[in-house]
LUMGULUM-266825 format. One record per residue (C-alpha): x negated, y negated, z negated. Coordinates in pm, whole numbers. Last residue first. Layout:
<atoms>
<<X, Y, Z>>
...
</atoms>
This chain:
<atoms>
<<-13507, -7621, -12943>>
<<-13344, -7339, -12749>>
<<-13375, -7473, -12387>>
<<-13625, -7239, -12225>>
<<-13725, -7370, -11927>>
<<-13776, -7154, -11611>>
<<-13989, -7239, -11339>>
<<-14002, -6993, -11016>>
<<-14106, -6910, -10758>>
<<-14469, -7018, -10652>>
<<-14517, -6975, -11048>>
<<-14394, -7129, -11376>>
<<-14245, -6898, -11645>>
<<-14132, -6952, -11993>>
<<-14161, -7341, -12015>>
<<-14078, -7466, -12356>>
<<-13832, -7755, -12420>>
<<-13821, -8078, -12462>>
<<-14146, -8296, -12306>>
<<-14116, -8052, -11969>>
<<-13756, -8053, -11948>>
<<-13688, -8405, -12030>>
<<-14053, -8543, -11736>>
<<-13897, -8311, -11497>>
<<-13500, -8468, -11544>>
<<-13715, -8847, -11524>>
<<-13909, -8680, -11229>>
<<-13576, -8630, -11019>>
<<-13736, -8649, -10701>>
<<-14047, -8459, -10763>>
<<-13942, -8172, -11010>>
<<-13611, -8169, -10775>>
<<-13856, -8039, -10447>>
<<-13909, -7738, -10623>>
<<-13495, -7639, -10504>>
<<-13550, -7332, -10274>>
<<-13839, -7226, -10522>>
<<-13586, -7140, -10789>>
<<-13543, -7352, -11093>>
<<-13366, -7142, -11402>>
<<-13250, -7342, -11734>>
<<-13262, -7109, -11970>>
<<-12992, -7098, -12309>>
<<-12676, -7201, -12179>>
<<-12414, -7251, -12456>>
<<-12191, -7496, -12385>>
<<-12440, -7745, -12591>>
<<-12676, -7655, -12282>>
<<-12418, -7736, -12026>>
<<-12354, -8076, -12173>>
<<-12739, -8127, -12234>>
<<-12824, -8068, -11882>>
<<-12560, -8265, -11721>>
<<-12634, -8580, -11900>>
<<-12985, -8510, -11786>>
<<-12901, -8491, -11424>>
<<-12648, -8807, -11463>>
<<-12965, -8996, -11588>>
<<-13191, -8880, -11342>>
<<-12988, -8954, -11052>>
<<-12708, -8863, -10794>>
<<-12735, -8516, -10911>>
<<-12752, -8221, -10630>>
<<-12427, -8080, -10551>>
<<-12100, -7939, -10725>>
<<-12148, -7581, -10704>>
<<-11910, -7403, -10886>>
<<-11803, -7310, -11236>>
<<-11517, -7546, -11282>>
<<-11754, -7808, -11184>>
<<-12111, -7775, -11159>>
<<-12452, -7926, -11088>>
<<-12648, -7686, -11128>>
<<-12514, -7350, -11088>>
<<-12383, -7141, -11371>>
<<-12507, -6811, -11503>>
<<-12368, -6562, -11767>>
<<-12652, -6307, -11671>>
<<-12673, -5928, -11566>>
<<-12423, -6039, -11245>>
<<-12753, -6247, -11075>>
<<-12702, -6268, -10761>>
<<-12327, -6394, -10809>>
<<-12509, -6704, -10927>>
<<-12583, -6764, -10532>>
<<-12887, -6778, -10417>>
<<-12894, -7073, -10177>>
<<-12631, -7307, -10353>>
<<-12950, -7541, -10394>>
<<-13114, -7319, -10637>>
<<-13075, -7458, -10993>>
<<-12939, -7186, -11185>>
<<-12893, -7240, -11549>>
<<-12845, -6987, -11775>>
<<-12623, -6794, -12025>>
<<-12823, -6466, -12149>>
<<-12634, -6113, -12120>>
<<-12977, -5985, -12024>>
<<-13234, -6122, -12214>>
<<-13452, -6349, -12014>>
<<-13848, -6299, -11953>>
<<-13857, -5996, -11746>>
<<-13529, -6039, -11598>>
<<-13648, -6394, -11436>>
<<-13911, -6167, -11297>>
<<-13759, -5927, -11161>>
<<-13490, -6148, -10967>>
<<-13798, -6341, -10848>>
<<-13998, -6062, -10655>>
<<-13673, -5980, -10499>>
<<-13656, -6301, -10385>>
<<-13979, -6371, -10268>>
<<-13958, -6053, -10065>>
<<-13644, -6174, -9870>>
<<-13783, -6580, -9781>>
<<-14107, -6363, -9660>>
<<-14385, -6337, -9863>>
<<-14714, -6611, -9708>>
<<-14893, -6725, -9405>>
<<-14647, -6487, -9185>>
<<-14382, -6829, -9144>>
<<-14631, -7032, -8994>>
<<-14478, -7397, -8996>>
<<-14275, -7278, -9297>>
<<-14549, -7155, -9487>>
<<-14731, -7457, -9469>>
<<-14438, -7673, -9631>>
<<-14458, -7451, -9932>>
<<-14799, -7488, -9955>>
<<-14832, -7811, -9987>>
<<-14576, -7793, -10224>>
<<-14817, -7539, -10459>>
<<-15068, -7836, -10396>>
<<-14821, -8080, -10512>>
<<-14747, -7858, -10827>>
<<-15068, -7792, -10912>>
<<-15210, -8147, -10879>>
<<-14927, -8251, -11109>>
<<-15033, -8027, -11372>>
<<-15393, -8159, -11331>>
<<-15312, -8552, -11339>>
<<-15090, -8474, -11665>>
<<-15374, -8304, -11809>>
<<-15597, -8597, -11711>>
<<-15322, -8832, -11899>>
<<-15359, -8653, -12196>>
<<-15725, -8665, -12182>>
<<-15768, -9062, -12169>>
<<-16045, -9137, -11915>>
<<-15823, -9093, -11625>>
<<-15690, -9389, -11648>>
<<-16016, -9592, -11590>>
<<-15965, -9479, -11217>>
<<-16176, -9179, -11041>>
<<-15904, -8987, -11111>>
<<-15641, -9159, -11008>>
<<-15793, -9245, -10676>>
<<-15808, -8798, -10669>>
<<-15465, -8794, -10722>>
<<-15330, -9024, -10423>>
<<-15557, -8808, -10254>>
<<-15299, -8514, -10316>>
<<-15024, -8778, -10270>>
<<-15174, -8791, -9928>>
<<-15146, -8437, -9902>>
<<-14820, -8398, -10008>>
<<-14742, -8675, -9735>>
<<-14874, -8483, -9452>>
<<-14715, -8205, -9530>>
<<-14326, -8359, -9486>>
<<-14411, -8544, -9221>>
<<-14506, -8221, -8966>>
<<-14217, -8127, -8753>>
<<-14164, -7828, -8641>>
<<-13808, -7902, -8502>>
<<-13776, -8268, -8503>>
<<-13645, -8445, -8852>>
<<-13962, -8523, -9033>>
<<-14240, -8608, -8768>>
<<-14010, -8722, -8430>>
<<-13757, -8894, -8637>>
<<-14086, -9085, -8799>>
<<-14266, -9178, -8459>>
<<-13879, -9338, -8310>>
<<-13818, -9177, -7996>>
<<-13477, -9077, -8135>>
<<-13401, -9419, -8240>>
<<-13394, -9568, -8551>>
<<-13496, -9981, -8569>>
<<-13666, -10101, -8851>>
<<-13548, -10470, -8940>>
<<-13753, -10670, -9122>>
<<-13765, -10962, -9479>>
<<-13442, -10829, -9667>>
<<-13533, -10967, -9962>>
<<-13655, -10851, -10340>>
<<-14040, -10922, -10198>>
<<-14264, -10643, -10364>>
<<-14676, -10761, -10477>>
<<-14901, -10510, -10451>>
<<-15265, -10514, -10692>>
<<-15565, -10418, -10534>>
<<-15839, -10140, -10550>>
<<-15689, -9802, -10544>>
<<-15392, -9980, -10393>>
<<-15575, -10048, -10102>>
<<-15667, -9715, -10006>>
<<-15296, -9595, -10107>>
<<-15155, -9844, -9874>>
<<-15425, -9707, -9619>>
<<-15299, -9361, -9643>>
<<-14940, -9457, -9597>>
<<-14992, -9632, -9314>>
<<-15228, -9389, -9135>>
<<-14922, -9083, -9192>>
<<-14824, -9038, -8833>>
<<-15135, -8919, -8725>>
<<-15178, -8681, -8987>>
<<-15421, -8552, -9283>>
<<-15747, -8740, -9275>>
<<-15550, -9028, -9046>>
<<-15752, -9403, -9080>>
<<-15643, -9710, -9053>>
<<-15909, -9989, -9148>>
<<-16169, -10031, -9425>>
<<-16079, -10029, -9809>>
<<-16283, -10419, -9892>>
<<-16252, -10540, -9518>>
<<-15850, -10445, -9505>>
<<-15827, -10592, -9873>>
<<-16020, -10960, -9742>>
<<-15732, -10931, -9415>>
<<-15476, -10965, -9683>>
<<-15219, -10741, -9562>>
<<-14809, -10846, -9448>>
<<-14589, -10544, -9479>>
<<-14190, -10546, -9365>>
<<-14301, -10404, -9053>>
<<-14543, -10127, -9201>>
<<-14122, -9955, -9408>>
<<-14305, -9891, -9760>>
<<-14101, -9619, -9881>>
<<-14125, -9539, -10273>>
<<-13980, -9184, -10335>>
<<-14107, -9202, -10742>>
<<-14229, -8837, -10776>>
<<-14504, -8885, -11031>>
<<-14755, -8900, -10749>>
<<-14629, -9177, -10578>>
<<-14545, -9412, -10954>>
<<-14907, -9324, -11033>>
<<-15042, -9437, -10676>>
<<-14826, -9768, -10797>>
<<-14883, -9790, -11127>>
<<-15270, -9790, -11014>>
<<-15191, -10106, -10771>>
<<-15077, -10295, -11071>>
<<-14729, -10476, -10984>>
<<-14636, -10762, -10835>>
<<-14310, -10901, -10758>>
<<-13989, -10621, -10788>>
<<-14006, -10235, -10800>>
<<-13842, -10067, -10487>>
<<-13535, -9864, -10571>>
<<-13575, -9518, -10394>>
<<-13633, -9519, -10040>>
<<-13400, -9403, -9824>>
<<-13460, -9211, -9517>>
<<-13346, -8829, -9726>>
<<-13067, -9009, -9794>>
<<-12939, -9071, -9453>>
<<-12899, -9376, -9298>>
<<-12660, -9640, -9251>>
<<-12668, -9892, -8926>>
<<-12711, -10242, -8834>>
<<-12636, -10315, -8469>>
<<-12925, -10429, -8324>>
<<-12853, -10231, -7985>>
<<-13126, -9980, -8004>>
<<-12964, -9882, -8412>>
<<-13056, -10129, -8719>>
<<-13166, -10072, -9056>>
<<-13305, -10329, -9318>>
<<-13572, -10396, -9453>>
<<-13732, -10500, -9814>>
<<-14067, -10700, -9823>>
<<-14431, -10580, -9857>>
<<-14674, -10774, -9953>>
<<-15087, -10643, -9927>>
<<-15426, -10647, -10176>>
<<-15277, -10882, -10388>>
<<-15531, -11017, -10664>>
<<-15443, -11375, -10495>>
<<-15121, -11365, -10631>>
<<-14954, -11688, -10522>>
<<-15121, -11693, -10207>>
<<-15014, -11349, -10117>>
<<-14649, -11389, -10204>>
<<-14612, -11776, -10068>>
<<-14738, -11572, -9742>>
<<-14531, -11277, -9744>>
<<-14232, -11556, -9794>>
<<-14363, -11778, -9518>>
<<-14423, -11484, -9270>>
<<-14109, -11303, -9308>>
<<-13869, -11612, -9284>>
<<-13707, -11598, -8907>>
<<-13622, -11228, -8958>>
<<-13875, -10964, -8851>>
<<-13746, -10698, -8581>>
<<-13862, -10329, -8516>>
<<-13966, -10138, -8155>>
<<-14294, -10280, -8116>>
<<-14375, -10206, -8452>>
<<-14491, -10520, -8625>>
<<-14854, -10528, -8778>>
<<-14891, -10802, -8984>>
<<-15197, -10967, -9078>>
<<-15318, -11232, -9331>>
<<-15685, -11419, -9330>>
<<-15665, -11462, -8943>>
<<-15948, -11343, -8709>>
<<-15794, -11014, -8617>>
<<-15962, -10782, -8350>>
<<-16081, -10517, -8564>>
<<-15725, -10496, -8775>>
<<-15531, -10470, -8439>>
<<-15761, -10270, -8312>>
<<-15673, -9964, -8561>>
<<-15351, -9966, -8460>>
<<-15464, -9899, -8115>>
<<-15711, -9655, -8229>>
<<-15418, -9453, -8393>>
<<-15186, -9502, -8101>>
<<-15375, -9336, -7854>>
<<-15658, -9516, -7608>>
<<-15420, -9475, -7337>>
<<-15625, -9665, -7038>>
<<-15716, -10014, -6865>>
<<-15614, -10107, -7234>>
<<-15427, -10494, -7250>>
<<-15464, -10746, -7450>>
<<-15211, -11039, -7477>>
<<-15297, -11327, -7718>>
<<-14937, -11527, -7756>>
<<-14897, -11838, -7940>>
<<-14976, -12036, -7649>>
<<-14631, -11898, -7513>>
<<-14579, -11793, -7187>>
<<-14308, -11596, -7251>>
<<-14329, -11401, -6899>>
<<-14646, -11319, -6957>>
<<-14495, -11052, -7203>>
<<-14245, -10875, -6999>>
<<-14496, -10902, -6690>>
<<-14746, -10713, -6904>>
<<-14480, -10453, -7040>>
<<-14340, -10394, -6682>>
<<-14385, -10000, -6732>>
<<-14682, -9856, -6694>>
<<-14796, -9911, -7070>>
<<-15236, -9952, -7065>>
<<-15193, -9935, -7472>>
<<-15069, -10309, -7455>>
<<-15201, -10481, -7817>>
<<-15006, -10781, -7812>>
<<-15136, -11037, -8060>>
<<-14911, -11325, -8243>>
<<-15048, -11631, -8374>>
<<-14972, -11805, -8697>>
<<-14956, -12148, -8876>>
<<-14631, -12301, -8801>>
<<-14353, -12066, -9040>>
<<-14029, -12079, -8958>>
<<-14050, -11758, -8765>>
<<-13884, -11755, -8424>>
<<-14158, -11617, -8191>>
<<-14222, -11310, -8420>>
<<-13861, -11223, -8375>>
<<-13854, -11225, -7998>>
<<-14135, -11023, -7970>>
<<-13964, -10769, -8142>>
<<-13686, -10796, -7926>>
<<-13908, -10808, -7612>>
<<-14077, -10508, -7748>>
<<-13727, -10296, -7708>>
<<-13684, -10332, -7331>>
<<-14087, -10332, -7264>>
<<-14124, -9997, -7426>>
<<-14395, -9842, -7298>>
<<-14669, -9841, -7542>>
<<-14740, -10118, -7789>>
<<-14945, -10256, -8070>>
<<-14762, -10560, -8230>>
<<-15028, -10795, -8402>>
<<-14875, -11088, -8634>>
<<-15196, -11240, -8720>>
<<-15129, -11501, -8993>>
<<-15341, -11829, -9123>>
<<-15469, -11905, -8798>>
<<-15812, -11903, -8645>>
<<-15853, -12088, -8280>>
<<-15732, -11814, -8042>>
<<-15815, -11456, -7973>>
</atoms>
């Protein structure tokens, strides 16, 4: 490594020479003076080495492995091997734009409690040309300057679906020392979101309002291969980090008020019961099939609603209200009686809810095909569960009963 410099920008990399010189690129044109950038080259046999020679820029440290050491303890080396008291790790396939490095810096030395920065990005395709994702990619609305690293890990395990994109993230290297370095209890694919919860547990975050990196999709991208390939795993590792997520809540001063313990507990319950979910589909004969849990469900809502009753179905469309012909029931959302989608937000879910309920329905009915809504839509959770009485809460079902 060179003389010490305020920023490491470290890019570990594998094989990807075409995109990497992009991303290389980007670190080379920041308008900030005071950094270095550090190549981590996971023995690539590609032209990565000439790619990156090729610069010849003192700026540059290029290492290279004389074999695949995996990604994990290549990430991990760039932490080991930094001498700089802020460092970025930039995905060899993303982009930074020219003014990442002074505004994560003029956010970390303003707020030297600030375990780590992280700055908005944006979305771009292999040829830089920006491009829209899906909803299930977006994070919700990121929170603005700093906040208390608790209401963060809180914010995670209420349901709050806060991305932190590891390009757009600049760490103070004292945080890193404090919480120790990348590490994957649950999945390989998950160390960044582990060790933003680490830190958090300890540190405060401070969130840049600007477009600050560019993460590029492609299909060889680590995230398209974890949540939207065929058996892919994303999806459980991050119910068990919010699991953790739990536990640093525990051990905080929060959990010394009782209330807030029992609100730890139920959520505990319903991640784990999530966990589970996910498990199940990976090995489908771990639990009832998709046939035998309904059947099992039909019963019970009848055991605890009066026939004749008007409820709410919230399934996803994957019932069907026509399942149920002993009940008045609508689907959630609705229009003239049919399904009309999932709710854009909170607000319009709850608007929803109390126009259907001063039509008349009595029970609001969440199947297992839609559990996922008592995360996402937390504010709708957080109505139901402070309004109106739960009935029946198992691997199948929640129903609410919405008589006040």
């Amino acid at each position: 490594m060179k003389p010490e410099s305020k920023v490491t920008i470290a890019i570990p990399t594998y094989n990807r020479s075409e995109l990497l010189k992009a991303s290389l690129e980007s670190a080379l044109a920041q308008d900030y003076r005071d950094y270095q950038v550090l190549v981590l080259d996971n023995a690539s046999n590609d032209d990565t080495e000439a790619l990156v020679r090729s610069f010849a820029d003192p700026r540059i440290t290029y290492v290279r492995h004389e074999t695949n050491v995996g990604m994990f303890r290549n990430w991990q080396l760039a932490v080991e091997l930094n001498s700089s008291p802020y460092l970025s790790v930039l995905s060899d396939d993303d982009i930074l734009l020219p003014n990442f490095i002074r505004e994560s810096v003029l956010a970390l030395d303003n707020h030297p409690d600030v375990g780590f920065s992280v700055a908005q990005a944006g979305f771009i395709d292999i040829y830089n040309v920006r491009v829209d994702v899906t909803k299930t990619e977006l994070s919700d609305n990121l929170p603005v300057g700093a906040i208390d690293g608790l209401e963060f890990i809180h914010q995670i395990v209420d349901g709050q679906k806060w991305i932190l994109r590891t390009s757009a993230v600049m760490f103070r290297a004292y945080a890193l020392a404090a919480v120790g370095t990348f590490d994957i209890p649950h999945s390989r694919y998950m160390l960044d979101l582990n060790l933003y919860l680490r830190i958090a547990a300890q540190f405060d975050i401070f969130f840049i309002a600007q477009e600050l990196a560019q993460v590029r999709f492609h299909v060889e991208q680590d995230s398209q291969i974890t949540f939207h390939s065929p058996g892919g795993t994303g999806s459980l590792a991050v119910v068990a980090e919010r699991t953790d997520a739990i536990a640093y809540l525990l051990k905080s001063p929060r959990a010394e008020d009782v209330s807030y313990r029992q609100w730890l507990a139920e959520r505990l319950l319903h991640i784990s019961m999530r966990r589970s979910q996910f498990t199940s589909e990976l090995i489908p004969k771990l639990n009832l099939s998709w046939s035998e849990r309904l059947q099992i469900a039909m019963q019970e809502i009848a055991s605890v609603i009066p026939a004749g009753k008007h409820l709410i179905l919230v399934d996803e469309n994957q019932w069907g209200c026509e399942i149920l012909p002993q009940f008045d029931a609508l689907p959630f959302l609705e229009q003239d009686g049919q399904y009309w989608g999932a709710p854009l937000n909170d607000e319009i879910a709850i608007r929803e809810l109390e126009r259907m309920r001063q039509a008349g329905a009595s029970f609001m009915v969440i199947a297992w095909t839609a559990f996922w809504w008592l995360d996402y839509y937390s504010g709708l959770r957080n109505y139901l569960s402070s309004n109106f009485r739960r009935v029946l809460d198992n691997s199948r079902l929640v129903v609410f009963d919405l008589s006040l």
